[in-house]
C-alpha positions as CSV (number, residue, x, y, z in Angstrom):
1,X,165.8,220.9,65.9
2,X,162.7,219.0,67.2
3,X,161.5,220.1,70.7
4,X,159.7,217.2,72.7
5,X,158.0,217.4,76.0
6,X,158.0,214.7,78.4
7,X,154.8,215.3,80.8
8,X,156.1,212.6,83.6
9,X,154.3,211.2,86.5
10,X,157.8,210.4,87.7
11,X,161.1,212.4,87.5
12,X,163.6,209.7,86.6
13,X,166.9,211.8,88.2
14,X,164.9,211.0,91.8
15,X,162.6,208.2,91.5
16,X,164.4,204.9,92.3
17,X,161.7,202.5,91.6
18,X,160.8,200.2,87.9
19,X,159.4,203.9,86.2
20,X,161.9,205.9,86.9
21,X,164.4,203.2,85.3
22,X,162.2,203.0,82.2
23,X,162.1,206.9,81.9
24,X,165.8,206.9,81.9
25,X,166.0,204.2,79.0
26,X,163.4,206.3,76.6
27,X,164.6,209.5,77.1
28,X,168.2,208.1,75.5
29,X,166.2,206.1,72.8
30,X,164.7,209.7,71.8
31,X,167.6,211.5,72.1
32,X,169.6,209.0,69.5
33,X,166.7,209.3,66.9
34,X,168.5,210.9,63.9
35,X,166.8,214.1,64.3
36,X,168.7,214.7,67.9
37,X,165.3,216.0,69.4
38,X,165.8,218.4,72.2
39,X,164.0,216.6,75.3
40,X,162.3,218.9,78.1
41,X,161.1,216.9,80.8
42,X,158.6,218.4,83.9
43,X,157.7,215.9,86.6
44,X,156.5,215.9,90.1
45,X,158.3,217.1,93.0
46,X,159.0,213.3,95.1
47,X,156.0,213.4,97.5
48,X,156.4,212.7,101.0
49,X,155.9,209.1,102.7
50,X,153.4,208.4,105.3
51,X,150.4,209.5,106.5
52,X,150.1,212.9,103.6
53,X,150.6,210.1,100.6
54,X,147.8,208.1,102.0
55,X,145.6,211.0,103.0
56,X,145.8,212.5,99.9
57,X,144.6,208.8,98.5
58,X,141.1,208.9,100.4
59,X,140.8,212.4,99.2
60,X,141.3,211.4,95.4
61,X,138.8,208.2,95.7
62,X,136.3,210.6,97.3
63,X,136.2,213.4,94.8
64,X,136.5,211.2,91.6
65,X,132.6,211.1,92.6
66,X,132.3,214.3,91.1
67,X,134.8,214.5,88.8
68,X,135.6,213.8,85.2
69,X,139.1,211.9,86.3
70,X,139.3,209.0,87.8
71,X,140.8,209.2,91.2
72,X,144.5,207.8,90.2
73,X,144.6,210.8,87.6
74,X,143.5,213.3,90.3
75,X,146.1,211.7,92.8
76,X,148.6,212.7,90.0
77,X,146.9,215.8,89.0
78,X,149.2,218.0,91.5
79,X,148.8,221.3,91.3
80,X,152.5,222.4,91.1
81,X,152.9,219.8,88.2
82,X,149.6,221.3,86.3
83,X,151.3,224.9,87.1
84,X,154.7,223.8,85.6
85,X,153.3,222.1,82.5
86,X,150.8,224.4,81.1
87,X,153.6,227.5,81.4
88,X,155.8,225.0,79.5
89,X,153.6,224.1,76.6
90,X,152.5,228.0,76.9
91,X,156.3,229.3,76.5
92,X,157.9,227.0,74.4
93,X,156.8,225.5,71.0
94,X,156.5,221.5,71.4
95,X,156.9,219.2,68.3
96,X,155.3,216.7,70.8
97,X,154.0,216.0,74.2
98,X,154.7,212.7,75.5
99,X,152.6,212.1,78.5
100,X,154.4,209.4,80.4
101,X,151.7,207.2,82.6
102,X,148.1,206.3,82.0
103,X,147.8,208.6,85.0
104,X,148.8,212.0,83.6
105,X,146.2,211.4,80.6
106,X,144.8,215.1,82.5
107,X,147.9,216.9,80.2
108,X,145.5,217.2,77.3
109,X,143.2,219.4,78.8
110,X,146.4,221.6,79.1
111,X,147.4,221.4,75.7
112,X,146.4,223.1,72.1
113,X,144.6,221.1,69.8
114,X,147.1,221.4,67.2
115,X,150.0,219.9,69.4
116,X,150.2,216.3,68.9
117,X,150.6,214.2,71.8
118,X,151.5,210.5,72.2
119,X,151.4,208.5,76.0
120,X,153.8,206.0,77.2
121,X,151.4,203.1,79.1
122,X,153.6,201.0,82.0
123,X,150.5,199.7,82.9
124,X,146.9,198.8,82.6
125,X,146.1,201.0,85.7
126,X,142.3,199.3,85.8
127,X,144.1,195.8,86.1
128,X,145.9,196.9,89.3
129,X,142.8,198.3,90.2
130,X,141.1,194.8,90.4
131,X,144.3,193.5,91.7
132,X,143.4,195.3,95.1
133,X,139.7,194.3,95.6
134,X,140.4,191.2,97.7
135,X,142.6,193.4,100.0
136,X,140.0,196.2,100.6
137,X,136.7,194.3,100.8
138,X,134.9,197.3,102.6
139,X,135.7,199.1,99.7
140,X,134.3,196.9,96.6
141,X,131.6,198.9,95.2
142,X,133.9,201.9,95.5
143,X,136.8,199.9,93.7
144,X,134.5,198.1,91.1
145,X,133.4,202.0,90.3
146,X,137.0,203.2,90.2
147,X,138.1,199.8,87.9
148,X,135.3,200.8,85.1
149,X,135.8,204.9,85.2
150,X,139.6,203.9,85.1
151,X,139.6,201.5,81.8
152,X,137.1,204.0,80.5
153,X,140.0,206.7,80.9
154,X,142.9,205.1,79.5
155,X,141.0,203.3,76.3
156,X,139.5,207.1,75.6
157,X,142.8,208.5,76.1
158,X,144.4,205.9,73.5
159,X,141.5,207.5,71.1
160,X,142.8,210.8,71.4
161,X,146.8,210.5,71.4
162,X,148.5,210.5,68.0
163,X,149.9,207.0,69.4
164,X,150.9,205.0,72.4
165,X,154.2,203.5,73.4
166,X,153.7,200.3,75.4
167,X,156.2,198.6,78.0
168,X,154.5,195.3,77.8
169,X,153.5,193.6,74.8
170,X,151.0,191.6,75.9
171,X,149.1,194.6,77.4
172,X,149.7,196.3,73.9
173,X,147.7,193.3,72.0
174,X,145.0,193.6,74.7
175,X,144.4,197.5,73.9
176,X,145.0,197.0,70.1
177,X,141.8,194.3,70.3
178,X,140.0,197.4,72.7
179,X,140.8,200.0,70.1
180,X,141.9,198.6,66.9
181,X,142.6,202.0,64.8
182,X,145.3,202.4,67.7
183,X,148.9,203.3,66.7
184,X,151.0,201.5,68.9
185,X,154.7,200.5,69.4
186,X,156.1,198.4,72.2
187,X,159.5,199.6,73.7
188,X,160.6,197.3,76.8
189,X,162.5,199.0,79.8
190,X,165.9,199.9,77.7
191,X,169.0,200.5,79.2
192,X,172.0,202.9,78.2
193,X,175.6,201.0,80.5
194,X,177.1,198.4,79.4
195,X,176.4,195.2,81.0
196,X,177.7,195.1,84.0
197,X,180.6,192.0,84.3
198,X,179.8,189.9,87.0
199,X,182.0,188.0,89.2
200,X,180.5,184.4,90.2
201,X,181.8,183.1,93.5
202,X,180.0,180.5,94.6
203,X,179.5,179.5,98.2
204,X,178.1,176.5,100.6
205,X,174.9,178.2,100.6
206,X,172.2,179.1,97.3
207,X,172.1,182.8,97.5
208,X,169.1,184.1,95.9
209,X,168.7,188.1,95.3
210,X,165.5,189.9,95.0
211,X,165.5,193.8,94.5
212,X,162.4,195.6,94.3
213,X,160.9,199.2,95.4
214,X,158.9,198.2,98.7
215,X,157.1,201.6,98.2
216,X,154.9,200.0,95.2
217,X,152.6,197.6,97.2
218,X,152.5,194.8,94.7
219,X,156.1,194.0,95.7
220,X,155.1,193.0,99.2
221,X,152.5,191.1,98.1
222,X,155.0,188.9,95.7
223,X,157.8,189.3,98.2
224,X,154.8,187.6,101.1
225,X,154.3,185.1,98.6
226,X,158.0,184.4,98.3
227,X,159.0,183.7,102.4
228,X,155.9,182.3,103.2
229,X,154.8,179.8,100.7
230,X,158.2,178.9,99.2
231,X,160.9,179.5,101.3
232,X,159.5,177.0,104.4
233,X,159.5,174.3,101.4
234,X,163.6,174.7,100.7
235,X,165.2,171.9,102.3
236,X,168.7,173.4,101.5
237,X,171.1,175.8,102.6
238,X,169.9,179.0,101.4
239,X,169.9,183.0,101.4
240,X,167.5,185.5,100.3
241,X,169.4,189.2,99.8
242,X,166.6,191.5,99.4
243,X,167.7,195.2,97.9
244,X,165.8,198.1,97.1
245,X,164.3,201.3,98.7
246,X,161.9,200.6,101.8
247,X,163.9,196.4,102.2
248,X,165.2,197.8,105.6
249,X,161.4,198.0,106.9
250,X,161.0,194.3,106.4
251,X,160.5,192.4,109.5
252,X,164.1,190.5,110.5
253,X,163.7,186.7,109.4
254,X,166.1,183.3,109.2
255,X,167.7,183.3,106.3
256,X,166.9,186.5,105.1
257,X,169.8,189.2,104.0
258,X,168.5,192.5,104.2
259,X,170.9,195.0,102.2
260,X,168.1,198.2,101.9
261,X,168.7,200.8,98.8
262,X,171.4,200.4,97.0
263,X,173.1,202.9,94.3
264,X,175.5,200.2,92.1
265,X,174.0,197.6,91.1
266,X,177.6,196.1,91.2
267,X,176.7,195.6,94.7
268,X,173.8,193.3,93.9
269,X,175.1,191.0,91.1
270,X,178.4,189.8,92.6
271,X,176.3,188.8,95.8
272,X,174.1,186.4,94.7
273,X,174.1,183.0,92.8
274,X,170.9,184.4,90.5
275,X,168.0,187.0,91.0
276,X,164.5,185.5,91.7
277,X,161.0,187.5,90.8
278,X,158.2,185.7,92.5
279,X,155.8,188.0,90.5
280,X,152.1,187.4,91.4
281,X,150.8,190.9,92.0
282,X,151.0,194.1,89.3
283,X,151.0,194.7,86.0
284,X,153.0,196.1,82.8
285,X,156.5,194.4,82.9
286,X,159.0,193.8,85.7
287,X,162.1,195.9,85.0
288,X,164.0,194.2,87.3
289,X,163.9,191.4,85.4
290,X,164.8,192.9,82.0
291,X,167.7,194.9,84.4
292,X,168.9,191.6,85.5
293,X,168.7,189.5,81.5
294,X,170.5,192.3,80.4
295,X,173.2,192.8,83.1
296,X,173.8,189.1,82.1
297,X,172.1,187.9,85.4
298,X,170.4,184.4,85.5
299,X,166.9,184.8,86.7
300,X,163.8,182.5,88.1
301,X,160.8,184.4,87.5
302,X,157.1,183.4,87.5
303,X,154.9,183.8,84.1
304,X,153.5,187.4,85.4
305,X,157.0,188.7,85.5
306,X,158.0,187.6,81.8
307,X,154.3,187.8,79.9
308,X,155.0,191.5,78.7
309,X,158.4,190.7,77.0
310,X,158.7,189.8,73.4
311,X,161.1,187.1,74.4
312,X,160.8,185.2,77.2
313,X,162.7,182.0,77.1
314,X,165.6,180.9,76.5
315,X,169.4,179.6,78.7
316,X,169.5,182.3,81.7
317,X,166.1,182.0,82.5
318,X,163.6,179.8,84.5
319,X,159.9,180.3,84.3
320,X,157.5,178.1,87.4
321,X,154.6,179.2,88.0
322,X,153.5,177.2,91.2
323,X,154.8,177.6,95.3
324,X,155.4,173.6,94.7
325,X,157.1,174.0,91.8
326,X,159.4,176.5,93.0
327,X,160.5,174.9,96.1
328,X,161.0,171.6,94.0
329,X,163.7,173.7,91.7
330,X,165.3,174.9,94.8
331,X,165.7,171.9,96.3
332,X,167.3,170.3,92.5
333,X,170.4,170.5,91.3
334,X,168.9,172.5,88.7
335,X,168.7,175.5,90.8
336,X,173.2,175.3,90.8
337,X,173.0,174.9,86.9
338,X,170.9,178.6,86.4
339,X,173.3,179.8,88.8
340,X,176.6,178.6,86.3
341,X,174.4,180.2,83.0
342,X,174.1,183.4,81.3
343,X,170.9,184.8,79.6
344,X,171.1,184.0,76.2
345,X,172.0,187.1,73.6
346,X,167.9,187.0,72.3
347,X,167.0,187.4,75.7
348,X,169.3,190.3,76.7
349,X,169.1,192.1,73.2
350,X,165.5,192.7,73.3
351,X,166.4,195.3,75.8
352,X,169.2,197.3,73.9
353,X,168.4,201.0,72.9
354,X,169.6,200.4,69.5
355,X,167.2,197.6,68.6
356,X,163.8,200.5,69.3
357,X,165.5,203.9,68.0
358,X,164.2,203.4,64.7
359,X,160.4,201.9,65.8
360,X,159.9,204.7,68.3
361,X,161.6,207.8,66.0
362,X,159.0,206.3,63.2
363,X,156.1,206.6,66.2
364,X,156.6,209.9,66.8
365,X,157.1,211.2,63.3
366,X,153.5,209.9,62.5
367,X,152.3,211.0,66.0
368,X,152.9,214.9,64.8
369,X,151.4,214.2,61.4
370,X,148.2,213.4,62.3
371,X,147.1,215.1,65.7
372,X,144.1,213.7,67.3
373,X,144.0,215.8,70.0
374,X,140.8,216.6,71.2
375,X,138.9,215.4,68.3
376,X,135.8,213.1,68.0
377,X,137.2,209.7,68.8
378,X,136.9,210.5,72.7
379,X,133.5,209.4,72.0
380,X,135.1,205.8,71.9
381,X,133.3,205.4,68.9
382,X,135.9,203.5,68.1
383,X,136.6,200.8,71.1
384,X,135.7,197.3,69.6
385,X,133.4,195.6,72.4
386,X,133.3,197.9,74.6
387,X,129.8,199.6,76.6
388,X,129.5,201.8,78.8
């Protein structure tokens, strides 16, 4: 039997947020590959809130000065998880190591050059990167350093891996143009329950839901976006149910429902008329959104929370980009027809574990047939267009 390793910058039995969700979904799509891998996963011990996570932060900007890694990999670079992972790959035989995150790129130092070794990218981590340079102006030269060492990183780490499995297609074309010899495969946040059957009782008031992880600072950003520029602009009756870990920290406002975590998801559909993502901020893919399509949820997103799917229109499922545009829709009768529709099969399908088993089984066999690891591409000899 095949023996992979999952190197994980998140463990998915703890993590609540979008990459915990998307770890649950591969790990199934593995394990139904016709060879039945076994799957051994090692990930971080959940790090506590506050004042250490941010601490720790300024000490992994300041010594990626003088290091090789760029300071999100040395944030990541615990030394528990290094401990844990190099006396796995040094008592067990791996198949493959499947680094999941840009982030944990560091596991290749731990591993033999003979064991191939394949990364799962949720994100471009430079493009968040950039994302916070308005936010932290004092800190632009240190950023714009941090942004180039960073997309240095992950383009050399796609030179070394046998092959890299992308959540978000469009991000996949970008680092295909970066790197064209690079073995690639997208695989969208997959998801193993049945769709969940919704009940729709409607009420005098448009009840919008939006459920995010409020620990991941783009979500505040979008969810600022949402109650300030949009929400003053609906002229209707209307509710906002906010879910998700950290939603109990928001401030108290009119017309604003404020449910904090929640463990069934149950809970979420049959409370609202259809989910909104007023995605401006972040990267990769939303998986709320693909959780929502394929729990046969109607959904109002911007363009930044659909660009990484392979389908992305289609009956379930508004896409407005503007403030103005969204308050328009709110205010139309529009906004009752989403509410009465369900996302189309195309649109739900694309997130089924059956549609990738074959794609990503095929990844990996090639992944161990030719093993990169540690060999002369890390010289980005072959990045198209790149200088450094």
């Amino acid at each position: 039997m095949a023996r992979i390793l999952i190197a994980s910058l998140v463990d998915p039995l703890t993590h609540p947020g979008g990459a915990g969700t998307y770890t649950r979904g591969l790990v199934a799509a593995l394990r139904k590959g016709k060879t039945k891998p076994e799957v051994d996963l090692i990930g971080p011990y959940e790090p506590p809130p506050g004042s250490w996570y941010r601490w720790r932060q300024a000490i992994s900007l300041v010594g990626s000065c003088c290091s090789k890694f760029p300071a999100k990999a040395l944030f990541a670079r615990r030394h528990e998880l290094q401990a844990r992972i190099r006396e796995a790959v040094r008592s067990k035989h791996y198949d493959t190591v499947l680094i999941n995150g840009s982030d944990m790129l560091w596991v290749l130092e731990e591993l033999s050059p003979r064991t191939p070794a394949m990364l799962v990218a949720h994100n471009l981590e430079h493009r968040l990167l950039a994302q916070q340079l308005a936010t932290y102006r004092f800190l632009t030269s240190v950023l714009q350093r941090e942004i180039t060492k960073q997309r240095h990183y992950e383009l050399e780490g796609y030179c070394r891996v046998g092959g890299v499995i992308f959540v978000s297609a469009a991000e996949m074309a970008w680092s295909v143009a970066q790197v064209p010899s690079l073995r690639a495969v997208h695989v969208p946040p997959l998801f193993v329950q049945a769709p969940i059957v919704r009940t729709l009782i409607r009420g005098a008031r448009l009840r919008l839901g939006y459920l995010a992880d409020f620990a991941w600072w783009p979500n505040y950003r979008n969810w600022s976006w949402l109650i300030d520029e949009i929400l003053p602009r609906v002229r209707r009756p209307v509710e906002v149910h906010v879910f998700g870990r950290q939603s109990n920290q928001l401030s108290p406002r009119d017309r604003i429902v404020i449910h904090g975590a929640v463990s069934d998801l149950t809970a979420v559909w049959n409370q609202v008329d259809f989910m909104v993502c007023p995605m401006r901020t972040g990267a990769g893919v939303s998986v709320k959104v693909a959780e929502s399509l394929y729990n046969r949820m109607p959904v109002l997103a911007t363009p930044e929370a659909v660009q990484g799917f392979a389908c992305s229109t289609g009956p379930g499922l508004t896409v407005i980009d503007k403030a103005e545009a969204w308050a328009a829709f709110l205010n139309s009768p529009d906004a009752d027809e989403l509410a009465t529709q369900e996302p189309s099969e195309e649109l739900r399908r694309q997130f089924s574990i059956d549609r990738h088993v074959k794609p990503l089984e095929q990844l990996v066999a090639e992944a161990a047939l030719d093993c990169p690891t540690g060999n002369a591409h890390s010289d980005l000899s072959m990045v198209a267009g790149t200088a450094y």
